[in-house]
Each structure stands twice: as C-alpha cells, then as structure tokens.
N, C-alpha and C positions, 0 to 999 in steps of 0.2 A: 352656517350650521351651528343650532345650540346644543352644547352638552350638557349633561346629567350623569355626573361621575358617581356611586357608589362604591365605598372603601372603607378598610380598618387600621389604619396607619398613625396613628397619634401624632407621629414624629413632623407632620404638617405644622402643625399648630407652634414649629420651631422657626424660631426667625431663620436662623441657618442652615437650616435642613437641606440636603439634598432634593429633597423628594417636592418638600415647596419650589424650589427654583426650579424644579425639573416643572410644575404644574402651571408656572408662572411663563413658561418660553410653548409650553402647548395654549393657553391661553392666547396668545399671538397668532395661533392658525385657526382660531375658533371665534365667530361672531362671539359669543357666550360659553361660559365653562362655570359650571355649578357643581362643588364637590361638597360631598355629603359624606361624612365620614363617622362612623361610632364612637361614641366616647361616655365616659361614666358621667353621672350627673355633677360635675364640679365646676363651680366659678371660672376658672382659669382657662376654661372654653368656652370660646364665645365666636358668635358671627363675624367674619374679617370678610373687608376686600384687599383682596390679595395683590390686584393690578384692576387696571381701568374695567375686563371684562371678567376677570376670576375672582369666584365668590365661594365662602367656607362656611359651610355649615357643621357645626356639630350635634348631632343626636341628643346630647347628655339625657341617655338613659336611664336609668333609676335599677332595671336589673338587664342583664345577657337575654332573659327570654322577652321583655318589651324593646327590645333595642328595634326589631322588625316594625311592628308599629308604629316607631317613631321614624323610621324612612320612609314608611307611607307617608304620615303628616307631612314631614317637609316636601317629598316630591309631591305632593297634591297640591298644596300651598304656591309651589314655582309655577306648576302648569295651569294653576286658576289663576294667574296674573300674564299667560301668555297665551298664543297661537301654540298649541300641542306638537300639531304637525311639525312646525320648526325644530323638533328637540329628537336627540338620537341617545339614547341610555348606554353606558356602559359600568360593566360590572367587576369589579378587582379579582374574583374568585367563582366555579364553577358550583361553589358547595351552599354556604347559610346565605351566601351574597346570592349568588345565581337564583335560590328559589324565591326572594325578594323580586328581583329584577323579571324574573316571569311571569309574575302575580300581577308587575307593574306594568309590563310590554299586554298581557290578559286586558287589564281593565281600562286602561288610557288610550292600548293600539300604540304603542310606541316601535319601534324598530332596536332590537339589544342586541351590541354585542359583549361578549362573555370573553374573559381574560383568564390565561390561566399560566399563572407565575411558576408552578410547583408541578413535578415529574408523577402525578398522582394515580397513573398506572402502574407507577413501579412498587413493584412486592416491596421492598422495603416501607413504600407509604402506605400499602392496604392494612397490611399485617403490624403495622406499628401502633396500631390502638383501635377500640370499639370506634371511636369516635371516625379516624380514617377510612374504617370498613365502610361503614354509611357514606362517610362523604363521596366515596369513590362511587358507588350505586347511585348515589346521588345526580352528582356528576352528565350518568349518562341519562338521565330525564331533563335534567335542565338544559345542555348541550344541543338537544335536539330542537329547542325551541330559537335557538339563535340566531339570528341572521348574520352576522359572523363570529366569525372566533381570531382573539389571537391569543399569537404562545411564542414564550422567551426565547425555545429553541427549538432546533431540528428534532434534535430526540424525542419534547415532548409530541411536536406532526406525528412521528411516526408511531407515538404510540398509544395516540388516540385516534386515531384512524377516519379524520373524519374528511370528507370531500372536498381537495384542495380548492374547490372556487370557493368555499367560505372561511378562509382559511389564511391567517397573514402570520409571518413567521417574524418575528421583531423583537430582541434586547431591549432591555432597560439600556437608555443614553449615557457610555461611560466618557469620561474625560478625557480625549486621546493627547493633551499635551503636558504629558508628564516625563518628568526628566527620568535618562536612563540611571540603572544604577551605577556608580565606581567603586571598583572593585581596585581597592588603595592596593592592596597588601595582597601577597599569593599567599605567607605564611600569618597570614593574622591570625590575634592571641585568642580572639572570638569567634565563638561560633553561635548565630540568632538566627534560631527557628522563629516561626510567625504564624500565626494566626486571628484572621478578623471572621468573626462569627456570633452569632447569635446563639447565649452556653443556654439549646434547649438539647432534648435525647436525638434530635434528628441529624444531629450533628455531629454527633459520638466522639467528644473531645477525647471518651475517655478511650478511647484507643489510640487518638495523639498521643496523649498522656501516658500511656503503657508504653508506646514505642519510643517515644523520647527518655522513659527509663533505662530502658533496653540498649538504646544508643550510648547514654551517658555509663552504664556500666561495663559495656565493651569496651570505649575511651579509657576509662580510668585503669584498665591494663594494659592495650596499646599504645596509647598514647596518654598519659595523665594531665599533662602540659596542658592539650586542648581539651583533656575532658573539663578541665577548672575554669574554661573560659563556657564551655555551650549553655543556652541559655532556650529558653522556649519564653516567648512574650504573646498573650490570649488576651485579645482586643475586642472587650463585649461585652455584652449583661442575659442574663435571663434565669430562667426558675432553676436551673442547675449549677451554679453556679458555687452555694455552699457543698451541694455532694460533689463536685469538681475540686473544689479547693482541700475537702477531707481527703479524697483519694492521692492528690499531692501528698496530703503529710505523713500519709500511711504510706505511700514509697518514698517519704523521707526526700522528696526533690523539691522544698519549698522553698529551700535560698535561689533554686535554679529555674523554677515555672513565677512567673510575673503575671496576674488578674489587672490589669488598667483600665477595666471598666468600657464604657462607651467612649469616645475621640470621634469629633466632629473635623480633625486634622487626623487623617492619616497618613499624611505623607512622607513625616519624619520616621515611622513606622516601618514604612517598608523601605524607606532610603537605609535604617539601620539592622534591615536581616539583611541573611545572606539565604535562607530556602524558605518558601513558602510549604506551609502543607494545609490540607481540605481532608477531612475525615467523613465527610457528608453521606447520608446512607441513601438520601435523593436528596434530589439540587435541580432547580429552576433551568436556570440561567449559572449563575456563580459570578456575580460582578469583582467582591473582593480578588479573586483567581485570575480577573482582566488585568485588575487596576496594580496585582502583584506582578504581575506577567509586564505591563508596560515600565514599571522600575527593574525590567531585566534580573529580577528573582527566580531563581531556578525552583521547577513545582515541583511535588511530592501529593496526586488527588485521588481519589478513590474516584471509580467507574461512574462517573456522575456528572449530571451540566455539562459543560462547555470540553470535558474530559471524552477524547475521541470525536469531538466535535470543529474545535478553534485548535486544543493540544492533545497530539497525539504521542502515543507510549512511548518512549524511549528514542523521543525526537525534541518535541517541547516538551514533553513534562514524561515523570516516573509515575507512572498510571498504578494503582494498587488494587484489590479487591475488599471491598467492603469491610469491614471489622475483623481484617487479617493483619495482628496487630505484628507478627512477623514480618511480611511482605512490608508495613512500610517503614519498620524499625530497620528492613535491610535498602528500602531506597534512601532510607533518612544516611545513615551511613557510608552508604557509596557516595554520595554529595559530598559529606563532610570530609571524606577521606581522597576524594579527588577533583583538585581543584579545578582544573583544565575543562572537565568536563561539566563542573557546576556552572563554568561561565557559558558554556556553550550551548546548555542547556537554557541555562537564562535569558542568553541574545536570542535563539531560536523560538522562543516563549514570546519576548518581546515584539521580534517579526510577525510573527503567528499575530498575535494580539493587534496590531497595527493593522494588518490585512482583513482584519473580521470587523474593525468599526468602521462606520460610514460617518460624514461631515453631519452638521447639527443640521442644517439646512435640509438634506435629502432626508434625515432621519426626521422629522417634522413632517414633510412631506408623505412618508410613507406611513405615518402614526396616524396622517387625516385621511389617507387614502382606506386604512384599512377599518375604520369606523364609515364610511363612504360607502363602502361593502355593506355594511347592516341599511341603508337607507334602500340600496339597488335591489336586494335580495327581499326584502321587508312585503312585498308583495305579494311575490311568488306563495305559491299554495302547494301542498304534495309532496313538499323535496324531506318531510322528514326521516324516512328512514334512508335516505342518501346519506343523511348529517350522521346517522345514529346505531354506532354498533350495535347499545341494545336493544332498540326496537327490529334491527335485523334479525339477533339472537333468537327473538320472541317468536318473530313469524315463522323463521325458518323452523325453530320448533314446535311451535303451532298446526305448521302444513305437514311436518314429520308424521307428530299424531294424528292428523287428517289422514295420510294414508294408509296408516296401517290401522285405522278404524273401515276407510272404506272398503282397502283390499282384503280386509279378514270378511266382510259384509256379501262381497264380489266371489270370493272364494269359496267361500260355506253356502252362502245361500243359494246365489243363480248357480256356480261351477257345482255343487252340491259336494264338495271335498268334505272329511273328518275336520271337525271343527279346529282339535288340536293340530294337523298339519296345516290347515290354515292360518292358526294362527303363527307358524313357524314360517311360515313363506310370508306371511303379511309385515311379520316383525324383523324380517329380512330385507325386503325392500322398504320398508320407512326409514331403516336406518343407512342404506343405501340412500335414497333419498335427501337421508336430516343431513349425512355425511355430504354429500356435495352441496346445500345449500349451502350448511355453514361455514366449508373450506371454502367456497369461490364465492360466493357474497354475501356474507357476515363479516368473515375477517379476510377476504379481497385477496385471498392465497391462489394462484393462478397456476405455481409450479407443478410441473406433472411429473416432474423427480422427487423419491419416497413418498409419495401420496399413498404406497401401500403401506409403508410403516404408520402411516399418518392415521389409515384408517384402522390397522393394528389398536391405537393409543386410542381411538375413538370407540373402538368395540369396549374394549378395557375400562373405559372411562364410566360406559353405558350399563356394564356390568358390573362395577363398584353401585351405582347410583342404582340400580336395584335392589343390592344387598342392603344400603344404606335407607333408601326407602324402605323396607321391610324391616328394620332394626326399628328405623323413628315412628313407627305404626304402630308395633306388637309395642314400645314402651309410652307412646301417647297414649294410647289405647287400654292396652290390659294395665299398664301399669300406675297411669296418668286418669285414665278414666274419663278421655274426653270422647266426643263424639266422634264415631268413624270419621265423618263427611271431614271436619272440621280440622280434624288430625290431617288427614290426608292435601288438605291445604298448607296448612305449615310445613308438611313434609315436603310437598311438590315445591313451595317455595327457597327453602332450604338444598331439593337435588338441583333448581333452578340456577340458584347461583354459585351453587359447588359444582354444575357443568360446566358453567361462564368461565368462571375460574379455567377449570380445567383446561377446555378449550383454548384461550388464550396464552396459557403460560405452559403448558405441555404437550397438545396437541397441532395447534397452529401456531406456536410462537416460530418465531424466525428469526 
C-alpha cells in the first residue's frame, strides 16, 4: 500500500519532532508514504527523505488561499510518476484539508480516509468563532465522501455519529516507558502546577490562571509557608501568549506563573510538578494528560478528551466543567491540601493511562488496518447517507415537507376538506412524520422513554423557526429590499441549520 498523507504540522520539518519519528516508524508498515504538508514560501523548507520509503514535501505557498493549489500540484505530480490505483489518501482534518482530499478522491478515484483529531461537535468548537461554524458544516459534506474515518477518541465516535464499519477509533502513539513519579517528601516546601499546551483561546489558560490565583490567595492565609513555595509552570507557545502573560501581571502572580516556551524534553517537567491541570474547552485526544498521567501526576481537566474516557471524576482525575474557574480553583486546592489523596490519585491516573496504551507493534498494525478500510469500502456505492448525519437531516426533512404538501393536496382537493383545516391536519402529520425520521434515523435515538418530551422540544423547536422565519422575511424583504424568492432562501437556509442545531444539542442530545 502507497500513501498520500495531507497535513498542517510544521513541527515535521524538526529533526526531533515527535511527529517526524512518529511518521518515520508508519513508514515501516507502508510500501510508500508521501507527506505533504503546508508551509509558507520559505527556504528552510525543503523536500527530505525522511527514511528509505518516507518522503516530505512542502507546499511553500506564497498565501493561506493558494496553499490548495499547491496540493493539487504536488499530488498530481506523485501520481503521474506512478500506478494511481496503488495509492490510498489520507487527510489530517475534516475541514480546509478534507475538501482538498475530496476534490482529490473526485478527479484521480482515489480511496480517502479522513482524520479527525479535534472534538468538532462540541458547542465549545462551533460557537468558538465564524470560522468553526463553517468548519463544523463543513465537516458534515466532506465526511460523507469517506471511505473511512478515523478519530483520537470515543467521545469524538460518539459524537459524530457515523456508521461504525467506517469507523476506526485510534490515539495518537504515546510513550508508555516513562518513569513513575517520586513523591520525596509528604511535607514538601513546593507546590508545581503544570501545564503543556498550546497558549491558543481553545485552551482557556486563562481560567488556569484565575484559579491558580484563587489557590495561591487562600494559601497565603491558611497556610503562607506553602503558599511561598506554589508555583504554575506553562509549557508552550501560541498567539496568546502576550494577553496570557499581561493577565499574570495584572494579578500580580508573575514571580509565581513561569512561560518556558516550547521543550522538545518534557520530561524533567512533569518529573518536577506535583498536579497536572488541562483547561481545554474541546480536546482531541489530550496526549500531554497521558504522558502527565504516566509520571503519576495527579489531574485537575475540564470535561474533555481522554476526561471520562481513560480518567474518570474523582477516581483518576478531579474532573471540572469548563471555564468554572471556581470548580477547579477548588480541585486545585483539595490536591494541595491533601497529600494522601494527590498520590492516589496520581497512581490511579497512571494505572488508567497504562491500561489505555497498546504496544507500538499492534498500534501500527491497527493505523494500516484502518487506512485498509478506505481501500475495502472505496467501491461500495450508495452508503452515503449511512456515513452522514447531514445528508439524513436533509432528507428526513425534505420527505417532512413532502408530506405535508401531499397530505394538505389529499385533504382539500380529493377528501374536499376547508383548506385551512387541511392544512392543520397536514401540518400535523409532517411533523409527526419529520419527528420520527429524524429521532430514529438521523440522529439513531431508538429510546421510547420521553420520546414525548422529545417531541414537546421538537414542536417548540418548529415553532421558534417559524416565528424566526417570519422575522428574517418581513426584514430581507421590507427592510433589505431583496427579492421574496431569494430572501426566503437564506432564511430557509439559516432555519436549516438553527434546526440541525437545535435537534442535536436539545432535542436529541443524549
């Protein structure tokens, strides 16, 4: 089997990198491995052979919007010097990569599978910028063109919804031989918080940051001793990282919060905390949270990745809820204030963590098995909306309005009813109808306990998006002055995906 990897990862281009040596030991289960990766137009990227069969290409694109273009080139370029058929695409992301990779699977006939690192159904990634909105809508077009899928964690399976034969559930490979932590001293003079992360918004340090004030200013009345020793040490780089560093100075904790930047060596890191914390508002996977977790670090994570998945609440880890800078200003503190239980948390963290990795051998094997999947499936014809929530969403509401155009047709005209109670009986049974399409195959909810609340929230739902239809009409329209026809297009697409919404996260969530 040859591959055709598609990626954004700079950090390749490191002699040291993780992610290179991670690409150099898949390279070993692959005839061929060709990784194609974005990068700006600069010297210092250049074509490498990485190992006898892995090859690096860089983009170096000139801007963000030709970078596409230049994937094309290079993949055209590999498959006009080969047998096509031989080669199987995969894609690092479901969003600007995925519609690359289906442009590419479209014109060559290639077989793609599609990777999705990032929890991109969770409200926290929709609602966390324009740009997330689309990509998530996104998402569910290119998804549906896949011949497989894989995903860092259970959570994200579950919460994209798409039919487990295409469907491989696989971590990033973390190092399971790392030393535990010792834990010298029960009264040590020190207390190190930790954190490795990438300082972007998605990762809300700045609620570490608050709660670790919060901590240190309860210390310095109960205990002042160790308040003078607690320390917070933030292992990372990214565009937040000056408004990070002001909000330290603005609560005045800059002798006690430590920025050391990227460390290609983390290990002296976590050998010198004593509690790990994750503020993450969505998470993948969460490798740092492993690799803290295998140095018997006791966790402190907000509802995300590996969190109720590998560590559960108040077993392996103090579980928090998202940007509840109380909640983990009080697990931060319960750590610090009792020892017995930090280490016990930490051993159990470590357990946990040990239990969830697989040897490098099977985890190889399972990485070429589930690209093996996009070659077996690659045939098959028809299965799209098996793969694809929203092409379910579409139809089922598609055949919704079918009915309650035919049945009001059926009622008024042959039965010869009052048109207006036809159309109350027609608009009755469509939504009876839309109602059990989309609870039992869109979003694959089978429970017949509160299905009546369910359809409660769904009547509710149908009747916001009316009134809300009628609001974005009367000010297209009279106010905007665009065409009825045209209005009522952007309105329909707009109550489209403010049902999606709805449906998912209020009516059918679970």
């Amino acid at each position: 089997m040859k591959v055709i990897s598609l990626g954004m990862g700079q950090n390749i281009f490191e002699e040291s990198s993780a992610v290179r040596q991670r690409q150099i030991e898949y390279g070993k289960i692959f005839d061929e491995l060709h990784l194609v990766v974005f990068t700006p137009g600069s010297p210092k990227f250049e074509n490498k052979k990485l190992s006898e069969n892995v090859f690096l290409y860089p983009t170096k694109s000139k801007s963000r919007i030709l970078y596409i273009l230049d994937f094309f080139k290079i993949v055209k370029n590999l498959l006009n010097k080969s047998n096509k058929r031989d080669f199987v695409l995969t894609v690092q992301d479901p969003f600007e990569l995925g519609i690359v990779g289906v442009f590419i699977k479209l014109i060559y006939k290639l077989p793609i599978q599609i990777q999705i690192h990032t929890d991109f159904a969770n409200k926290y990634f929709i609602f966390h910028s324009p740009l997330n909105f689309l990509r998530f809508l996104i998402s569910h077009v290119t998804l549906s063109f896949a011949d497989s899928v894989r995903v860092v964690s259970s959570r994200i399976a579950k919460n994209i919804q798409i039919d487990p034969q295409y469907l491989s559930v696989l971590p990033i490979i973390v190092n399971h031989e790392l030393r535990t932590k010792n834990y010298a001293k029960e009264n040590a003079e020190k207390i190190v918080f930790l954190t490795v992360a990438r300082l972007e918004k998605e990762k809300d340090l700045e609620t570490a940051i608050k709660a670790f004030k919060k901590v240190v200013d309860k210390l310095d009345v109960e205990d002042p001793e160790l308040s003078r020793g607690a320390e917070f040490v933030i292992v990372g780089d990214g565009s937040q990282k000056k408004s990070l560093e002001s909000k330290v100075r603005n609560l005045d904790i800059e002798n006690r919060v430590k920025f050391v930047g990227w460390q290609n060596d983390l290990n002296k890191f976590y050998e010198e905390a004593d509690i790990y914390i994750s503020t993450s508002l969505y998470e993948g996977y969460g490798m740092s949270v492993v690799e803290a977790a295998l140095h018997g670090l006791s966790l402190v994570l907000s509802d995300t990745g590996v969190a109720g998945e590998v560590f559960f609440g108040n077993q392996e880890a103090l579980v928090c809820k998202q940007r509840n800078v109380d909640d983990f200003a009080k697990a931060m503190l319960k750590l610090v204030k009792d020892f017995e239980l930090r280490v016990k948390i930490g051993q159990k963290a470590r357990e946990s963590a040990l239990k969830s990795l697989i040897g490098k051998e099977e985890y190889l094997a399972k990485y070429k098995e589930s690209l093996s999947k996009s070659q077996e499936h690659f045939q098959k014809a028809g299965n799209i909306f098996k793969k694809n929530i929203l092409f379910r969403y579409l139809v089922s509401g598609f055949t919704g309005a079918g009915t309650q155009i035919g049945s009001l047709y059926i009622f008024t005209d042959i039965l010869g009813i009052w048109y207006l109670y036809s159309s109350i009986f027609s608009f009755l049974i469509a939504i009876i109808i839309s109602f059990l399409l989309q609870k039992l195959w869109t979003f694959g909810d089978r429970e017949v306990a509160g299905a009546h609340h369910q359809f409660m929230k769904y009547v509710a739902v149908a009747v916001v998006g009316i009134v809300t239809n009628t609001c974005l009409m009367y000010i297209f329209v009279d106010v905007a002055g665009i065409w009825y026809i045209f209005a009522q297009i952007i309105a329909g697409g707009v109550i489209a995906v403010f049902n999606f919404l709805a449906y998912k996260f209020f009516v059918f969530k679970k």
